[in-house]
C-alpha positions in Angstrom: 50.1 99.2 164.1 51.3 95.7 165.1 48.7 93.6 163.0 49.9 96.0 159.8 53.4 95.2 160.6 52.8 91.4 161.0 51.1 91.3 157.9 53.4 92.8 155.6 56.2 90.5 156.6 53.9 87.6 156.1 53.1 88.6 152.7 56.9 89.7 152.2 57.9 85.9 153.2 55.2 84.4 151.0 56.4 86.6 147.8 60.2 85.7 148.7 59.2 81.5 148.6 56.7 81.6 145.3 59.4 83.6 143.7 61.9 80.4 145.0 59.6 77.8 143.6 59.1 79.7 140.1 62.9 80.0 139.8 63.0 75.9 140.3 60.2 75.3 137.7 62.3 77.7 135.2 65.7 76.3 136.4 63.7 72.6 136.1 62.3 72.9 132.7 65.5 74.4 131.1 66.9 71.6 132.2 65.0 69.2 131.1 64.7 70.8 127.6 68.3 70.5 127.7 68.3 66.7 128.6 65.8 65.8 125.7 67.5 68.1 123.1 70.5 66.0 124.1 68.8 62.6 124.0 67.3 63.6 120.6 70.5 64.6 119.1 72.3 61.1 120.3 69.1 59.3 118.5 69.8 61.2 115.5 73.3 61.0 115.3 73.0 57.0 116.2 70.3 56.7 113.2 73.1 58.2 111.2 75.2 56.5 112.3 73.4 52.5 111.5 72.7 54.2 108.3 76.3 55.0 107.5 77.5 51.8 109.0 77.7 48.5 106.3 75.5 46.0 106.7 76.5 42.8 105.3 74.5 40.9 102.9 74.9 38.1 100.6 74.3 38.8 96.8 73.1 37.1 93.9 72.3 38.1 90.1 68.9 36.5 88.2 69.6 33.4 86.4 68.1 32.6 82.6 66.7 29.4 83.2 64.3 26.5 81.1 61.2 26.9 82.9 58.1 24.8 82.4 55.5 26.8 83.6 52.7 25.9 85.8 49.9 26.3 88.6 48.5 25.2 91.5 44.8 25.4 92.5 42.9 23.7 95.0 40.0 21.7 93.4 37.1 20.0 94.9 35.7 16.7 93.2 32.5 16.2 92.4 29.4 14.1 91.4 28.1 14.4 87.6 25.0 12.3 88.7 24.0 11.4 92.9 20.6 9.7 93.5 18.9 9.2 96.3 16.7 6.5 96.6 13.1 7.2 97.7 10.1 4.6 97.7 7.5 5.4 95.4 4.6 2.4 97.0 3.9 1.7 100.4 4.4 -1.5 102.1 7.1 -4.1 103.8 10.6 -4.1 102.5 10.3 -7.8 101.5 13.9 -8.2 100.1 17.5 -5.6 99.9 19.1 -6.7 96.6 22.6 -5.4 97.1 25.5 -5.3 99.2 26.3 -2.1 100.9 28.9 0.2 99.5 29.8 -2.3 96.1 28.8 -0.9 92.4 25.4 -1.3 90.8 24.5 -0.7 87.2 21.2 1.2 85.8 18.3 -1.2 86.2 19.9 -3.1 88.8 17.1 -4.4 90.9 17.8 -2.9 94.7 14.7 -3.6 96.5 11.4 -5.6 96.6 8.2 -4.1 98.9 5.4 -6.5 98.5 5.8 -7.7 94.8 2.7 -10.8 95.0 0.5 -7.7 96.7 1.0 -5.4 94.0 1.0 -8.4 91.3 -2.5 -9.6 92.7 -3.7 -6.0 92.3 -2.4 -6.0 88.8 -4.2 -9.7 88.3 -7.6 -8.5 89.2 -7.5 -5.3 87.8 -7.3 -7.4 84.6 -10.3 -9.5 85.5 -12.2 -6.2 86.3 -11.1 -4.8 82.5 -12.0 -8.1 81.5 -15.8 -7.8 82.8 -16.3 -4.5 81.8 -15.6 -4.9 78.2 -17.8 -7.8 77.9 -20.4 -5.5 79.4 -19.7 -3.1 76.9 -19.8 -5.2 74.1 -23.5 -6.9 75.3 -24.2 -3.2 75.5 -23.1 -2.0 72.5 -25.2 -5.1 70.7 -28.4 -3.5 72.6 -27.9 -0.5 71.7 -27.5 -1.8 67.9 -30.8 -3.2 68.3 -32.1 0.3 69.5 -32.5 -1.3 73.1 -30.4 0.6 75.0 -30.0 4.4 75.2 -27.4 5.9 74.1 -26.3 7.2 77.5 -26.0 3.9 79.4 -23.4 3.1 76.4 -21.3 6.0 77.1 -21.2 5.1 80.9 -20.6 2.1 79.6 -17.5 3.4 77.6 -16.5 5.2 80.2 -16.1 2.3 82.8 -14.0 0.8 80.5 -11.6 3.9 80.0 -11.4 3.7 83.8 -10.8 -0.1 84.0 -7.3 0.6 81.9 -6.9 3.3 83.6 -7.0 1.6 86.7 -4.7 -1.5 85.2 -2.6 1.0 84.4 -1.8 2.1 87.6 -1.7 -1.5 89.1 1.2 -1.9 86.6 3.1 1.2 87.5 3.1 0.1 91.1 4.6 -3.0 90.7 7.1 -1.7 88.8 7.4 0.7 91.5 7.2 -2.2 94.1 10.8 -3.2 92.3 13.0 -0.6 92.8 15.8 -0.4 90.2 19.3 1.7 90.4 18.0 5.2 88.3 22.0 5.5 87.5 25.0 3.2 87.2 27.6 4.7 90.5 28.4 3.4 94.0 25.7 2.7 96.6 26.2 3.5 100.0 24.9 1.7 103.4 21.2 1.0 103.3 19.1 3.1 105.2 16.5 0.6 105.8 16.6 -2.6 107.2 14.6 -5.8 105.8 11.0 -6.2 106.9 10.4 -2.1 107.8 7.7 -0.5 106.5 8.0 2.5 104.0 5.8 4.7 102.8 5.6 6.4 98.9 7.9 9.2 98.9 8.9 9.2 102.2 12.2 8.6 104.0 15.4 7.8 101.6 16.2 4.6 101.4 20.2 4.7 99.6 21.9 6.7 98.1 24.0 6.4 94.8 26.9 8.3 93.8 28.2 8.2 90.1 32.2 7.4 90.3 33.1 7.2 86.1 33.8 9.8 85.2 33.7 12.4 87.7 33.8 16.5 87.6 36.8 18.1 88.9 36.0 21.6 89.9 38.3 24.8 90.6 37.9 28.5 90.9 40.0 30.3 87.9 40.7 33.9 86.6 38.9 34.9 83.0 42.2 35.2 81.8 43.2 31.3 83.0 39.4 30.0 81.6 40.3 31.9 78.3 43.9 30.1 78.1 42.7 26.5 79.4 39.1 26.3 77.2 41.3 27.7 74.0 44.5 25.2 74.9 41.8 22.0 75.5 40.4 22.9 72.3 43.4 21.8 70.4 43.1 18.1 71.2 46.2 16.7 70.8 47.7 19.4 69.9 47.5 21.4 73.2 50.2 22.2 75.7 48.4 22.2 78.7 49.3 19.2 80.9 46.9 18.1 83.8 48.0 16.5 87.0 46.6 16.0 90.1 47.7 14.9 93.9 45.6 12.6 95.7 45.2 12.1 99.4 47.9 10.3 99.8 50.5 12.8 97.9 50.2 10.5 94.6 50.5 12.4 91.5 48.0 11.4 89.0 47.9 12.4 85.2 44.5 13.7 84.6 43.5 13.3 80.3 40.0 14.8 80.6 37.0 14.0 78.5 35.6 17.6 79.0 36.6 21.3 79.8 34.3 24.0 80.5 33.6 27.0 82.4 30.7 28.5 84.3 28.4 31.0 82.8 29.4 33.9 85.0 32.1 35.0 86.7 31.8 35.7 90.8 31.6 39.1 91.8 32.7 38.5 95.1 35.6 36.8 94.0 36.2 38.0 90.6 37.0 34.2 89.5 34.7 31.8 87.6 34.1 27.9 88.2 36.1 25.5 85.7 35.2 22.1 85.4 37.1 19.3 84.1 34.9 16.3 83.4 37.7 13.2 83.9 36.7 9.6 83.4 38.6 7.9 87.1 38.9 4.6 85.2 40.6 3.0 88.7 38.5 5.3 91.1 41.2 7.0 92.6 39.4 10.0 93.3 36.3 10.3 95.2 33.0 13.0 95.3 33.6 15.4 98.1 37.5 15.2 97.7 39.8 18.2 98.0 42.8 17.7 95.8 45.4 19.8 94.3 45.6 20.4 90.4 48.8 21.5 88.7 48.1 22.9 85.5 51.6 23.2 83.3 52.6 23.6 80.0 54.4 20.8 78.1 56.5 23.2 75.8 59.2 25.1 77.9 60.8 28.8 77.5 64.0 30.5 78.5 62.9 33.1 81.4 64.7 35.4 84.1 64.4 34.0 87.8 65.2 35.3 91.2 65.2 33.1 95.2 61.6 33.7 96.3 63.3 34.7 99.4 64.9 37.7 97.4 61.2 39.3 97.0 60.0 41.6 99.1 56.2 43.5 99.2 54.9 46.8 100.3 52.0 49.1 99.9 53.1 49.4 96.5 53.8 46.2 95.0 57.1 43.7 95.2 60.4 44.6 94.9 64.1 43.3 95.2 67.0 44.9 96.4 69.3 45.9 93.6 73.0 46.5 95.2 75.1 48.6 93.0 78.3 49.9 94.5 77.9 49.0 97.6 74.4 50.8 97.9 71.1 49.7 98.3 68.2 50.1 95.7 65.0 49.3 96.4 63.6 48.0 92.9 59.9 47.1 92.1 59.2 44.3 89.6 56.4 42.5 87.8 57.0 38.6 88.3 55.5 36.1 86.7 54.7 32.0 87.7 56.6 30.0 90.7 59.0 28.1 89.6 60.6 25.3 92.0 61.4 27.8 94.8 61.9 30.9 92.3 60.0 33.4 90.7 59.6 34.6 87.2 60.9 37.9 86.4 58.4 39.7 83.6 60.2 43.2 84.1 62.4 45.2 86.2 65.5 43.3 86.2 68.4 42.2 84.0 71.0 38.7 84.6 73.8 42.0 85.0 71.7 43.1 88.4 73.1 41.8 91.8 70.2 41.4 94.1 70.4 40.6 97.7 69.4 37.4 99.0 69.7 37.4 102.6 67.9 40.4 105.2 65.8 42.3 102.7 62.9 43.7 104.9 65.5 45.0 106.7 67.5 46.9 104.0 66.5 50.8 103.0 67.1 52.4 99.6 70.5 54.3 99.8 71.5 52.0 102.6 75.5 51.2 102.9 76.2 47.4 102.4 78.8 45.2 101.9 78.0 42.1 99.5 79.0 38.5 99.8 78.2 36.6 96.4 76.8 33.4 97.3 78.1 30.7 96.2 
């Protein structure tokens, strides 16, 4: 009787606290619901509120201005012609012919390797000829006097084809044995000393680089190939104008002797190599330099310009911020060339538009502003 009575108070007390800690929870909860419904309405009403409030921004509207257009690219130059010097006989470098980084000509004598060996074995490869054909001819009198056969006489002529043959190659090696300059350009250090032994074809020995002219190379669009081979074409009539910066921020005019294009266009890139073949009478530029080239136009045209610092890009393209009664409009336009530090305006805007010129990432279409021309 006890134990029953025990018990059912036990479980009456552990009913009475769940049913405390449940009302908590529920009292808890509804609280806290209320606390974020509160702190989402106050974030609402204070992004209203920045919405509704003015920003201030300084305004300007598109200028017509006399714009020479024109490009930049990045350009690599380049050797038309680069040799490197290899021996073609074997022997002891007997004599180095040039100083190391001046300018040789084609034909220029650069390096001896045993001339008087190569010269004696052009000497007696004479004398050998020499014997042989007397051979022959006592031969071919025998055989006139039917006392030779006929097949002695035709190892007879053949020892003599090999004789010249044999000359022949004597010859070419000394010429070898005198190594000339294969192109006119600028030699570098020499590779090997005097008095070290090289063997045909083996390690290089110089190198030469042609300097005049040179090939300027740069990656274009089909479209800028298309304008630059059709503009070159006109000689002196064209209104493409060429300049390029050196290393030193000189700005050089560039009159080429040649323009041309690659044969196909990248697909990676979706650009195509141009090549502008330019004479470098003073050597100003240098194989293996990177320099900029500014392509413009000598003619110039009346266009529609905004700041650079007016343009703005998202997902969907560029666009300005158009202010018209105090509101924001986010405008997208197509722009054309840099000019100085503006843009070219192609379409979406007229002089009449004020645009805004100061904070425009941080401006949203319909936003409230207040505009300050500048000045």
């Amino acid at each position: 009787m006890n134990m029953n009575y025990y018990e059912k108070e036990r479980r009456k007390k552990f009913l009475i606290q769940g049913g405390k800690i449940l009302f908590v929870l529920i009292i808890g909860g509804v609280i806290g619901a209320a606390i974020m419904g509160y702190k989402a309405k106050k974030g609402i009403e204070k992004m209203m509120a920045s919405m509704n409030r003015e920003t201030y921004v300084t305004v300007q509207t598109p200028k017509v201005e006399n714009v020479t257009l024109n490009k930049k690219y990045i350009a690599k130059v380049e050797a038309i012609n680069a040799v490197d010097i290899k021996p073609q006989v074997s022997g002891y470098i007997e004599e180095i012919l040039f100083e190391d980084g001046s300018e040789v000509q084609e034909g220029q004598s650069l390096y001896n390797i045993e001339k008087r060996r190569y010269a004696a074995n052009v000497a007696s490869a004479k004398a050998n000829l020499m014997q042989i054909e007397n051979d022959y001819k006592r031969q071919q009198a025998l055989y006139k006097d039917k006392m030779l056969p006929k097949a002695e006489l035709e190892v007879a002529e053949a020892n003599v084809a090999k004789a010249k043959a044999a000359l022949e190659l004597a010859e070419v090696d000394l010429d070898h044995a005198d190594i000339e300059a294969p192109i006119s350009g600028r030699i570098g250090k020499t590779l090997v000393s005097k008095g070290n032994f090289v063997a045909s074809g083996g390690a290089n020995l110089a190198r030469i680089v042609q300097m005049q002219p040179v090939r300027i190379s740069m990656s274009v669009t089909d479209k800028e190939r298309l304008n630059a081979v059709r503009e070159m074409a006109k000689g002196t009539e064209s209104k493409m104008h060429l300049q390029a910066q050196i290393a030193d921020g000189t700005i050089i005019d560039i009159e080429p002797n040649k323009v041309y294009a690659d044969n196909e266009v990248s697909a990676q890139t979706a650009t195509i190599p141009l090549y502008i073949e330019y004479q470098n009478a003073e050597n100003l530029l240098i194989p293996g330099n990177f320099i900029n080239i500014f392509v413009s136009e000598t003619s110039t045209t009346d266009e529609v310009t905004v700041p650079q610092v007016a343009v703005a890009q998202d997902g969907n393209g560029k666009y300005v911020m158009v202010i018209n009664d105090g509101v924001a409009e986010q405008r997208y336009v197509e722009l054309g060339d840099a000019f100085k530090d503006r843009f070219v305006v192609k379409n979406g805007l007229t002089v009449q538009d004020k645009i805004a010129i100061t904070g425009v990432q941080k401006l949203s279409n319909g936003q409230k502003v207040k505009a300050t021309e500048a000045f």
